[in-house]
C-alpha positions as a Markdown table, in Angstrom:
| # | Residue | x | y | z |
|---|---|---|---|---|
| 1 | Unk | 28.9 | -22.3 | -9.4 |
| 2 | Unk | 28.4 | -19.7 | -6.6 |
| 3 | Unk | 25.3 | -20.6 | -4.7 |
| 4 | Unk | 24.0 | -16.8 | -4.8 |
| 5 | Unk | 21.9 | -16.4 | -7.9 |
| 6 | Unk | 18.4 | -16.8 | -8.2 |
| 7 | Unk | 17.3 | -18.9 | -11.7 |
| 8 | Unk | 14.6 | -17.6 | -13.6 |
| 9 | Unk | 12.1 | -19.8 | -15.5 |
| 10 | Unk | 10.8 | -17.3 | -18.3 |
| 11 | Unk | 8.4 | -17.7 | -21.0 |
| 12 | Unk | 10.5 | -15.3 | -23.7 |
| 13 | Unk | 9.3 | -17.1 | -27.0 |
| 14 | Unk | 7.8 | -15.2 | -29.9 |
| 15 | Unk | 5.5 | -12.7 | -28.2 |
| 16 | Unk | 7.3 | -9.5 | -27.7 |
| 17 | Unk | 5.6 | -8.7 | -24.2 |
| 18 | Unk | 7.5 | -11.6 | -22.8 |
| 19 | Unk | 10.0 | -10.7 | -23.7 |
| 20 | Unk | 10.1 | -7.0 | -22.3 |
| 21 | Unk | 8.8 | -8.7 | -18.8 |
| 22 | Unk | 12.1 | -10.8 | -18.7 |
| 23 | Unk | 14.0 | -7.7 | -19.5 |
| 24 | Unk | 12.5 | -5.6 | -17.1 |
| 25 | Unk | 12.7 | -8.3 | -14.4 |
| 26 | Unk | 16.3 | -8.9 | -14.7 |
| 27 | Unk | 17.2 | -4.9 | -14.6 |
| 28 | Unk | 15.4 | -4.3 | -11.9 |
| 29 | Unk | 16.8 | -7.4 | -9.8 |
| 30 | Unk | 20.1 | -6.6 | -11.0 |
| 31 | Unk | 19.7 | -2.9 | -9.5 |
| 32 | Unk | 17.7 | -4.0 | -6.3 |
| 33 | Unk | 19.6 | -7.5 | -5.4 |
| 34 | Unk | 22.7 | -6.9 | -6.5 |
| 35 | Unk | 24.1 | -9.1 | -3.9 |
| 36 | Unk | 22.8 | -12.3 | -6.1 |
| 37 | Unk | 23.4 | -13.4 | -10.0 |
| 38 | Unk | 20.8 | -14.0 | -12.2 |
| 39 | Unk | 20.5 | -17.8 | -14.5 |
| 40 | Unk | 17.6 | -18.2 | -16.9 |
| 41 | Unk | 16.0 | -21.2 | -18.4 |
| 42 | Unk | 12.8 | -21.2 | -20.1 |
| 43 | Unk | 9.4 | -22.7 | -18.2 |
| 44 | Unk | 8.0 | -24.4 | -20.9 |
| 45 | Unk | 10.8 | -27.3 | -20.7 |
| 46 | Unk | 10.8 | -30.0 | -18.1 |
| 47 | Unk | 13.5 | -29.3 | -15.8 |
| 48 | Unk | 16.2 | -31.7 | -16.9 |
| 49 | Unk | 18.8 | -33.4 | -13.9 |
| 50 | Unk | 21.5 | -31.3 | -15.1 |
| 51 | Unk | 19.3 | -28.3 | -14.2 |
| 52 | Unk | 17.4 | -29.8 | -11.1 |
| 53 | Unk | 21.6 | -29.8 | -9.8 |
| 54 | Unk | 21.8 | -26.0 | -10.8 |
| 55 | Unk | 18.3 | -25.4 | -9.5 |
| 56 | Unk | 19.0 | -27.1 | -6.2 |
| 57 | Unk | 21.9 | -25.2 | -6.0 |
| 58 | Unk | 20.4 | -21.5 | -6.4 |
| 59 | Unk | 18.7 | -19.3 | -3.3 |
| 60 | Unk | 15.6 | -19.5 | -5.2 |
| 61 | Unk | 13.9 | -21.0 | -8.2 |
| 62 | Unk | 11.1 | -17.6 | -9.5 |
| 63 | Unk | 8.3 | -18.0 | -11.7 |
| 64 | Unk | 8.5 | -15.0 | -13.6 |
| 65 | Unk | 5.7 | -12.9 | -14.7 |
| 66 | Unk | 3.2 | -13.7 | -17.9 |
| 67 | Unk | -0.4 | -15.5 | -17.4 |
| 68 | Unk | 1.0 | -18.2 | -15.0 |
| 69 | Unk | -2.5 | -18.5 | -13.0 |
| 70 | Unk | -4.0 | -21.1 | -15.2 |
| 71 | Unk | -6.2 | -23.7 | -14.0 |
| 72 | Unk | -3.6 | -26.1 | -15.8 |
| 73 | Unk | -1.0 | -24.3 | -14.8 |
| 74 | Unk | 1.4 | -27.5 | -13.6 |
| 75 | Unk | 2.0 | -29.1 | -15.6 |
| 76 | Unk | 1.0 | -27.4 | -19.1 |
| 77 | Unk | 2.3 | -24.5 | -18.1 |
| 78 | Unk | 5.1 | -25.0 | -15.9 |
| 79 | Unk | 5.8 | -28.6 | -16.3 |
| 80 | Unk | 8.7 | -28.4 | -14.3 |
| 81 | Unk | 9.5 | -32.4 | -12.5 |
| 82 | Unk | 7.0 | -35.0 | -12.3 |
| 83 | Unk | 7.8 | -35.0 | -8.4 |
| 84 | Unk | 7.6 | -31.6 | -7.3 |
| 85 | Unk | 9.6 | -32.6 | -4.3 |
| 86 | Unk | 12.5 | -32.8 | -6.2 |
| 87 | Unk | 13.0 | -29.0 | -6.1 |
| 88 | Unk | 14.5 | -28.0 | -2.8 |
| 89 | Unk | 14.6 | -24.7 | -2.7 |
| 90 | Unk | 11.8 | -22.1 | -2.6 |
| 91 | Unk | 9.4 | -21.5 | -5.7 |
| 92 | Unk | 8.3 | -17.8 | -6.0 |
| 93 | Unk | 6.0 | -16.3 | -8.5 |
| 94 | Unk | 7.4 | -12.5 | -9.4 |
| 95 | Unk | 4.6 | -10.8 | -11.0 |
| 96 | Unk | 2.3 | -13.5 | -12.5 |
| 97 | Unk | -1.1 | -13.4 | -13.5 |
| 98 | Unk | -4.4 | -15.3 | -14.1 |
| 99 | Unk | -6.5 | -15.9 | -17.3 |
| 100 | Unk | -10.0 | -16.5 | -17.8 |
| 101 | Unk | -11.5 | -15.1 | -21.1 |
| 102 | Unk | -14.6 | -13.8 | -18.9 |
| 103 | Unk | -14.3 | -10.2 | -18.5 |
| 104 | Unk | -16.5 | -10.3 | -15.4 |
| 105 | Unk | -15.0 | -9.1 | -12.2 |
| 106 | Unk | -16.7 | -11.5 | -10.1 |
| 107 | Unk | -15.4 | -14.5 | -11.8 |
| 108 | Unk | -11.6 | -14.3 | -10.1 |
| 109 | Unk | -13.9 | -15.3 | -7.1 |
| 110 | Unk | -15.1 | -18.7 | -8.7 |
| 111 | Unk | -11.8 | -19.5 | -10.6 |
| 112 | Unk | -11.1 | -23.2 | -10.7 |
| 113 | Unk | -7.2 | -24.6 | -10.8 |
| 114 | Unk | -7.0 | -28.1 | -11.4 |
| 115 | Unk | -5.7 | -30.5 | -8.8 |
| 116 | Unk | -1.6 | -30.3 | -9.8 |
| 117 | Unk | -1.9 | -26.6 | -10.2 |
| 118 | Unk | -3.4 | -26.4 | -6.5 |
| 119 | Unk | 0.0 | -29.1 | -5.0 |
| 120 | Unk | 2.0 | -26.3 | -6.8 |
| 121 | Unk | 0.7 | -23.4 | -5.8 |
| 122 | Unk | 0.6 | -24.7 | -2.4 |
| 123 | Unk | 4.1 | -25.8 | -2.5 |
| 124 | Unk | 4.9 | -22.0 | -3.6 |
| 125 | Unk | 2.4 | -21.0 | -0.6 |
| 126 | Unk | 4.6 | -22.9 | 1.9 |
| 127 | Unk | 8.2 | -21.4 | 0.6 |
| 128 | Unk | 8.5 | -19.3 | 3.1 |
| 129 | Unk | 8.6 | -16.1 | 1.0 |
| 130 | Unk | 6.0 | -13.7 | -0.2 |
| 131 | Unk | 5.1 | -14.5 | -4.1 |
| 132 | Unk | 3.8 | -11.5 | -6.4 |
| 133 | Unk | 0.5 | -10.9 | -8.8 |
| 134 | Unk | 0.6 | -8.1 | -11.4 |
| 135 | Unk | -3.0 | -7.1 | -10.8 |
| 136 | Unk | -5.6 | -7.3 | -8.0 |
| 137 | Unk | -7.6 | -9.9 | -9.7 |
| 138 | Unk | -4.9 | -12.5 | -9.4 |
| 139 | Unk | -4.6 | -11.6 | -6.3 |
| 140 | Unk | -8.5 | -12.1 | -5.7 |
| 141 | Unk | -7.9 | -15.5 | -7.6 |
| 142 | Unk | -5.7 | -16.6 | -4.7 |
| 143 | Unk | -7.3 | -14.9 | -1.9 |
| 144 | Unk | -10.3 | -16.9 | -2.6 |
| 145 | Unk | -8.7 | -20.0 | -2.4 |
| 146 | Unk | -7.3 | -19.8 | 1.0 |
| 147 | Unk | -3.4 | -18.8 | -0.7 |
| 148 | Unk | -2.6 | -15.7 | 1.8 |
| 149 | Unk | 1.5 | -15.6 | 0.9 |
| 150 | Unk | 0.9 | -13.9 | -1.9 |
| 151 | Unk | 1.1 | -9.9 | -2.6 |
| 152 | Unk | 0.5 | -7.4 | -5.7 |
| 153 | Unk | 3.2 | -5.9 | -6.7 |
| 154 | Unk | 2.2 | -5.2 | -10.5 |
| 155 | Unk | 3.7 | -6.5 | -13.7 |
| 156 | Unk | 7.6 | -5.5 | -13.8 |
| 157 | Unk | 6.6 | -4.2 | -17.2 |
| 158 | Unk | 5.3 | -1.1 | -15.4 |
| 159 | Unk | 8.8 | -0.1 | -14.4 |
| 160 | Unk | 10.5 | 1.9 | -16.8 |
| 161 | Unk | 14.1 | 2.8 | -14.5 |
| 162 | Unk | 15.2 | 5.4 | -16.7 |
| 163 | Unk | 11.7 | 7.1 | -16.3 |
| 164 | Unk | 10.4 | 5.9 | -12.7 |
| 165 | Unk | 11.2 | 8.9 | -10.7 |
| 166 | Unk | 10.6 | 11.4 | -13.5 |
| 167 | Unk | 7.0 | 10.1 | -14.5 |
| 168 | Unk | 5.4 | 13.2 | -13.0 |
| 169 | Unk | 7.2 | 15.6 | -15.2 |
| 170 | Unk | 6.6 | 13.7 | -18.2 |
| 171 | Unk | 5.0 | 16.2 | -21.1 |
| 172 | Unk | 2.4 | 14.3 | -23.2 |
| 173 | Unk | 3.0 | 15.6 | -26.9 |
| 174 | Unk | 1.2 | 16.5 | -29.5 |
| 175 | Unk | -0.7 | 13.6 | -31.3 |
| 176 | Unk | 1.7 | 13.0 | -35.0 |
| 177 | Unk | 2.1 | 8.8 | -35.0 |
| 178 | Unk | -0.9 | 6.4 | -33.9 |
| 179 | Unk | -0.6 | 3.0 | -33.7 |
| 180 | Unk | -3.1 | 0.0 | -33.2 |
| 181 | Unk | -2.1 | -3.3 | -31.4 |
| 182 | Unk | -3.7 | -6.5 | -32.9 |
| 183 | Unk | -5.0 | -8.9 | -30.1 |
| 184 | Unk | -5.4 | -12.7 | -30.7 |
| 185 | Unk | -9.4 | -13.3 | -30.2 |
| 186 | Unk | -9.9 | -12.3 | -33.9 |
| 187 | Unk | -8.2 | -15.8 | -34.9 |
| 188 | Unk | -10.3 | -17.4 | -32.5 |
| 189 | Unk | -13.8 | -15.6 | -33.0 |
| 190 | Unk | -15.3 | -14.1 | -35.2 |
| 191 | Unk | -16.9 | -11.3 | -33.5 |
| 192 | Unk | -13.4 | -10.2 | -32.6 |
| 193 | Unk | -12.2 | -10.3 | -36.4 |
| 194 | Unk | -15.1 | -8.2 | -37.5 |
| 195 | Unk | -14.5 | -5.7 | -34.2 |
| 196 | Unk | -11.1 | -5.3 | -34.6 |
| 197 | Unk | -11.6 | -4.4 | -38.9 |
| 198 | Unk | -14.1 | -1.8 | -37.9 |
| 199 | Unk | -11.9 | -0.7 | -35.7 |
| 200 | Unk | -8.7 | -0.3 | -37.3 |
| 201 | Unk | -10.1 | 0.9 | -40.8 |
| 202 | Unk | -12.3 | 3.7 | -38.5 |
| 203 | Unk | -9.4 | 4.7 | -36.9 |
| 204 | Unk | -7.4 | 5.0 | -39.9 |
| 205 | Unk | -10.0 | 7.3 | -41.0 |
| 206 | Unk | -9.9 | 9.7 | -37.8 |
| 207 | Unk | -6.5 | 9.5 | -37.8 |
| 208 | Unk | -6.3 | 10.3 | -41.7 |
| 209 | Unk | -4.2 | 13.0 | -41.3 |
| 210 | Unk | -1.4 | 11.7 | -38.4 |
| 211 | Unk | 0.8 | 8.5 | -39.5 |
| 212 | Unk | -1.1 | 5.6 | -38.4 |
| 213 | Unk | 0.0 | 1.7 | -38.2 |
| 214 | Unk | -0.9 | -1.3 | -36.9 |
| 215 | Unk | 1.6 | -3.8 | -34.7 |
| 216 | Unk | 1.7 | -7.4 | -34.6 |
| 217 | Unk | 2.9 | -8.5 | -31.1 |
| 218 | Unk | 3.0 | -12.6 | -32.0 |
| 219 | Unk | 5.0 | -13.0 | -35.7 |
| 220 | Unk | 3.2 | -12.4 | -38.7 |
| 221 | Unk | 2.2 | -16.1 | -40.1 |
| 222 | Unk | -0.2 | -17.8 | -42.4 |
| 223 | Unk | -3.2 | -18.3 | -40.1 |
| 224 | Unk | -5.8 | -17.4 | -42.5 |
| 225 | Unk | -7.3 | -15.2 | -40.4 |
| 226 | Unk | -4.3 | -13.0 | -40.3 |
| 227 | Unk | -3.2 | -13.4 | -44.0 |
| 228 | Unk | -7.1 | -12.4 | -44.3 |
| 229 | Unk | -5.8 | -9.0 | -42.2 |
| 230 | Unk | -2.7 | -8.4 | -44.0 |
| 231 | Unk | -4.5 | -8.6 | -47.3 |
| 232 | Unk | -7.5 | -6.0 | -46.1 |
| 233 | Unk | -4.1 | -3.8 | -44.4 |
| 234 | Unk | -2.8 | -3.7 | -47.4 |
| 235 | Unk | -6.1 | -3.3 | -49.6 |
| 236 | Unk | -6.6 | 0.0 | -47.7 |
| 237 | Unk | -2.6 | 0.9 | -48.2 |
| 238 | Unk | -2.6 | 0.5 | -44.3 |
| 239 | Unk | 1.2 | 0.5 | -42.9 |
| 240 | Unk | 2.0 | -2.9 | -40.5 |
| 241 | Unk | 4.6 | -3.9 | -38.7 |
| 242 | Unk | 6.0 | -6.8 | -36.9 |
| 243 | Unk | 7.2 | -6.0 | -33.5 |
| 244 | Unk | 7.4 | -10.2 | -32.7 |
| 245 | Unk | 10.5 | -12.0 | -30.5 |
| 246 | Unk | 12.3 | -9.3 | -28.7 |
| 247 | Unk | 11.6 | -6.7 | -26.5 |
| 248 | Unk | 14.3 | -4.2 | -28.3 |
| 249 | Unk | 11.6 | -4.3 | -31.5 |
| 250 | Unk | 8.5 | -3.1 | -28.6 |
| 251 | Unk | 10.6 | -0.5 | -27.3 |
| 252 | Unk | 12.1 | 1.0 | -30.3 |
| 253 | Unk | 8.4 | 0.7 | -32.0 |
| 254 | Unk | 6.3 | 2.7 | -29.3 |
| 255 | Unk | 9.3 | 5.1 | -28.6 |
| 256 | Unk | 8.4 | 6.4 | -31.8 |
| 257 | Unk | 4.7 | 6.1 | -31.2 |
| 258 | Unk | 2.3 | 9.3 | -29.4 |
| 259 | Unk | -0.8 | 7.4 | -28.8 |
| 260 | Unk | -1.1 | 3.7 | -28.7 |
| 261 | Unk | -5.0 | 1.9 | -28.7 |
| 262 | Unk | -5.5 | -2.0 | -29.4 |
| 263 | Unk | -5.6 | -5.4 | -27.8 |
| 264 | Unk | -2.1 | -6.1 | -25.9 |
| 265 | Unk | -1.9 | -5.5 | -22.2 |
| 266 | Unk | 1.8 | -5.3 | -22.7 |
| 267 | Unk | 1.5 | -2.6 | -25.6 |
| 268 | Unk | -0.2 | -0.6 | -23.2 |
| 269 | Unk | 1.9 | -1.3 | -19.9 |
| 270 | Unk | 4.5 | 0.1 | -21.7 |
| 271 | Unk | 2.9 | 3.2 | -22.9 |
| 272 | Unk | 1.9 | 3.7 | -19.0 |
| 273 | Unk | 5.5 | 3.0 | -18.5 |
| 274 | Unk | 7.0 | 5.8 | -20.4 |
| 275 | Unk | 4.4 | 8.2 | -19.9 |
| 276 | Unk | 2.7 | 8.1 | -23.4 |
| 277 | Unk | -1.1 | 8.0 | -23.7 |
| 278 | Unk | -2.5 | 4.5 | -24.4 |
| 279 | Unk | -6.1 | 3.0 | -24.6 |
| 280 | Unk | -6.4 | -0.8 | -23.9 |
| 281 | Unk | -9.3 | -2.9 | -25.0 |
| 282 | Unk | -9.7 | -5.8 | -22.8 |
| 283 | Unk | -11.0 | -9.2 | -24.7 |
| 284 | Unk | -9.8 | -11.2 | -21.7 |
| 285 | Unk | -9.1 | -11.2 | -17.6 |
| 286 | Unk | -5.4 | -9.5 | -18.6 |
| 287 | Unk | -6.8 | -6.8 | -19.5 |
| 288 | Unk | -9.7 | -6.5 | -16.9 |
| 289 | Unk | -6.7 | -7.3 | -14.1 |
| 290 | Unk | -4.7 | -4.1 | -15.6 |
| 291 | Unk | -7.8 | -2.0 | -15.3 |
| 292 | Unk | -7.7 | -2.8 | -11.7 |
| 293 | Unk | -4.1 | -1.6 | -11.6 |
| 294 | Unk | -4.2 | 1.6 | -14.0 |
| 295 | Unk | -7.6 | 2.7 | -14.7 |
| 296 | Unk | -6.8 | 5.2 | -17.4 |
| 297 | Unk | -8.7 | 4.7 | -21.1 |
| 298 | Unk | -9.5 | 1.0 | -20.9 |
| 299 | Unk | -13.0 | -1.1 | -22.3 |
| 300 | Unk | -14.2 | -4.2 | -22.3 |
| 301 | Unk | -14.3 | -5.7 | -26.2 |
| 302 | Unk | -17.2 | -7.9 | -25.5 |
| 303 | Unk | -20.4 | -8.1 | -23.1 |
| 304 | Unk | -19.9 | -11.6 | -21.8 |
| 305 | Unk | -23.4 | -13.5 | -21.5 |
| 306 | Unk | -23.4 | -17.1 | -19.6 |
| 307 | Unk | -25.1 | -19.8 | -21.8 |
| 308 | Unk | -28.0 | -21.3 | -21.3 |
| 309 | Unk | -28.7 | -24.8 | -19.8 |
| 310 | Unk | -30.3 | -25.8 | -23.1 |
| 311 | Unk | -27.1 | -23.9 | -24.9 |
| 312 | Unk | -25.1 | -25.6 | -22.9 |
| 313 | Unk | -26.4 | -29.0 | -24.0 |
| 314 | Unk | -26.3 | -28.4 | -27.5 |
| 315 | Unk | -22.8 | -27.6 | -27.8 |
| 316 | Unk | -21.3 | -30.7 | -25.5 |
| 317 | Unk | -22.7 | -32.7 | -28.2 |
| 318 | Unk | -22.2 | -30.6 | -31.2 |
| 319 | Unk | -18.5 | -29.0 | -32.7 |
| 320 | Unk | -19.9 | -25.6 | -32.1 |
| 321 | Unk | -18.0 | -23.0 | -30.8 |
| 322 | Unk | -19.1 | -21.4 | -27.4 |
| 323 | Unk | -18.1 | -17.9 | -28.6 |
| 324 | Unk | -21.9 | -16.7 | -28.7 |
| 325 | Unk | -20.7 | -16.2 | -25.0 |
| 326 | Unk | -18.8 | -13.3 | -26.3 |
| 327 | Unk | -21.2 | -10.3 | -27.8 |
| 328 | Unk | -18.9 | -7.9 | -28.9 |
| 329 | Unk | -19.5 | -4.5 | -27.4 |
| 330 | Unk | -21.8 | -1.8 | -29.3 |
| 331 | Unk | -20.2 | 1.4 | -29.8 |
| 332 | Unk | -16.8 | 0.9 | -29.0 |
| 333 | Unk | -15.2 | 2.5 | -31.6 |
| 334 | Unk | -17.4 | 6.2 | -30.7 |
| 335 | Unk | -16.2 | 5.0 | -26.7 |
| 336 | Unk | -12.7 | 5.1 | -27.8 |
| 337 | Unk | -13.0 | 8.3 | -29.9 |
| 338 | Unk | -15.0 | 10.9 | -27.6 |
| 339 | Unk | -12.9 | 9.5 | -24.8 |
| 340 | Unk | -9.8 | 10.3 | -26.2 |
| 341 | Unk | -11.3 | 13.6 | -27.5 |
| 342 | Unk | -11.7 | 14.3 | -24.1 |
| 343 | Unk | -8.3 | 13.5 | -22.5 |
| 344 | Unk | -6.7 | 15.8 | -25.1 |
| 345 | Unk | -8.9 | 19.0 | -24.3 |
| 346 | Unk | -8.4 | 18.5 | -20.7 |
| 347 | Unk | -4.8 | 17.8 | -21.0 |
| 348 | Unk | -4.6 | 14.3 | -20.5 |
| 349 | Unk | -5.8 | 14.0 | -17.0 |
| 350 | Unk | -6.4 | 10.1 | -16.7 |
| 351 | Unk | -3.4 | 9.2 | -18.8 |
| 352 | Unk | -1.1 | 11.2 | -16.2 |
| 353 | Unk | -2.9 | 10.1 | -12.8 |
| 354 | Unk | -1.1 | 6.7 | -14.3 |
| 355 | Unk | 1.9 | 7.9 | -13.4 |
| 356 | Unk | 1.7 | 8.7 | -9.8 |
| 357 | Unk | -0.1 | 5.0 | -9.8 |
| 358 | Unk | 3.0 | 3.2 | -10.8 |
| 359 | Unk | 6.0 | 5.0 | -8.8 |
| 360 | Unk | 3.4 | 4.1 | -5.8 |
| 361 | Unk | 3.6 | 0.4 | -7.3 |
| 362 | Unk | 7.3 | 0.6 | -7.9 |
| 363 | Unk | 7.5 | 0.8 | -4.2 |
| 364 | Unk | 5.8 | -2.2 | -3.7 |
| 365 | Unk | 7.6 | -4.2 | -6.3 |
| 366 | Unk | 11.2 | -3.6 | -4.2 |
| 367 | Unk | 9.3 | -4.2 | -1.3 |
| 368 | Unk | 9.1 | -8.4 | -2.9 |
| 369 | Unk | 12.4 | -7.9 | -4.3 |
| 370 | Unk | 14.3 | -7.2 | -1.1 |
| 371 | Unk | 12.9 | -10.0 | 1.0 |
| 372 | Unk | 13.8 | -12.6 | -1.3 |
| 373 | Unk | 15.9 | -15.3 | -0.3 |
């Protein structure tokens, strides 16, 4: 095999953000480094010896976007070899991204990786080659932690090339199909269940007389708290889809869609991307990171509030759940509505400043891309 290609170690499973990351990633490399090839193989496998050989043998082995700031990072997330030193050529991260479920801005600052995730990301640090974060928290993550070789660049999500240099003659249309992206806290806690009912049946009711749906980003399953969704969706002759697996069902979905609100970073990136007015709520650090990035119509789902020492105590030794951390937020629902109220009589003014924002970023992306190996 030609030694010129970079190989890509993706995370393109079931959730449909992945997998528009990995396609975004590989057009934009194939248009700004056209002078290497591209292999992929998914990071959640251990790298096998018949791919350490093709790994060895690439310019570069890149860490590609998602939430790969974890404090567990390597191994759970990457589990890549036992012996790190067995990869000889540089590790980059390209657009990655840290996750804490605390919504606080403060908390990048006190982030905590485990041992192994510190030997990779120091390993990474030492490459020789700038990495990339997709938001300014992740970068804050590092920064605090002495890790100085890394830059933002944002996610490549954000890059739309058919739209990147025409983002500041983009017309918002009229308001005809809405659609709500489902998060995952509401199978997790039951704060965020009840939230996100109110919020979907509310806005079905605003939106009574405009074609309104809700999206599933992560397949459509059995949890019981989701058949418990699909049966109220249903119940209130609610239209769903499933928009799971591949980036093809994303695009094709909110190509069709004039305002998107809800839970997925990745729903909204791309709505940012194309020019289309979008409204995030954050229910973790993803979402707080992109608000560092975009600003636009983006809120917090939840008030986070530490736990007591006596708390604390009480649920080490009990099987409680520590989501009474998580209050969720008062009013969101009239936050979302008057906000939106007022983007539309003022001609979307937040929603286009967006755009300026990420042809700036754009710039700053190539600027990682071209000094690859």
């Amino acid at each position: 095999m030609n030694k010129e290609y970079y190989v890509l170690l993706i995370n393109s499973r079931k959730n449909s953000g992945d997998h528009l990351i990995r396609v975004r990633a590989t057009e934009l490399l194939k248009k700004h480094r056209q002078d290497r090839t591209l292999v992929e193989m998914n990071n959640w496998e251990p790298i096998s010896d018949e791919n350490l050989i093709t790994i060895n043998n690439a310019k570069a082995a890149i860490l590609l976007g998602g939430p790969g700031l974890r404090q567990d990072s390597y191994p759970n997330v990457y589990p890549l070899r036992k012996n790190l030193d067995d990869i000889t050529v540089p590790i980059i991260m390209l657009g990655t991204g840290y996750r804490d479920m605390n919504t606080l801005a403060d908390s990048s600052t006190s982030y905590i990786f485990s041992e192994s995730t510190l030997k990779l990301l120091t390993k990474i640090e030492k490459s020789g080659y700038k990495s990339s974060v997709r938001d300014f928290l992740s970068l804050n993550t590092l920064l605090h932690k002495g890790f100085c070789n890394f830059s933002f660049s944002g996610c490549p999500a954000l890059y739309e090339l058919n739209n990147i240099d025409v983002q500041n003659n983009n017309k918002i249309n009229s308001i005809k199909k809405v659609a709500f992206a489902t998060g995952r806290g509401y199978l997790k806690y039951e704060g965020f269940f009840d939230q996100q009912i109110e919020l979907i049946l509310k806005l079905n009711k605003y939106f009574s007389n405009i074609d309104f749906s809700v999206a599933f980003h992560d397949p459509i399953t059995d949890e019981p708290k989701m058949k418990l969704l699909i049966k109220i969706l249903k119940e209130k002759r609610i239209n769903y889809i499933d928009i799971s697996s591949t980036a093809d069902k994303l695009t094709s979905f909110y190509n069709n869609i004039d305002l998107q609100i809800g839970y997925r970073v990745h729903a909204h990136i791309y709505m940012a991307s194309i020019g289309k007015p979008t409204v995030l709520i954050c229910e973790d650090s993803r979402g707080l990171g992109i608000r560092t990035v975009l600003n636009g119509l983006i809120f917090n789902a939840y008030n986070f509030q530490p736990l007591s020492f006596i708390d604390r105590v009480r649920i080490k030794f009990s099987n409680k759940s520590v989501q009474k951390n998580f209050i969720p937020a008062k009013n969101l629902y009239n936050d979302i509505v008057v906000n939106i109220e007022s983007e539309i009589r003022n001609d979307w003014p937040r929603i286009k400043a967006t755009n300026s924002i990420i042809q700036c970023y754009y710039n700053e992306f190539i600027k990682i891309l071209k000094q690859l190996p």
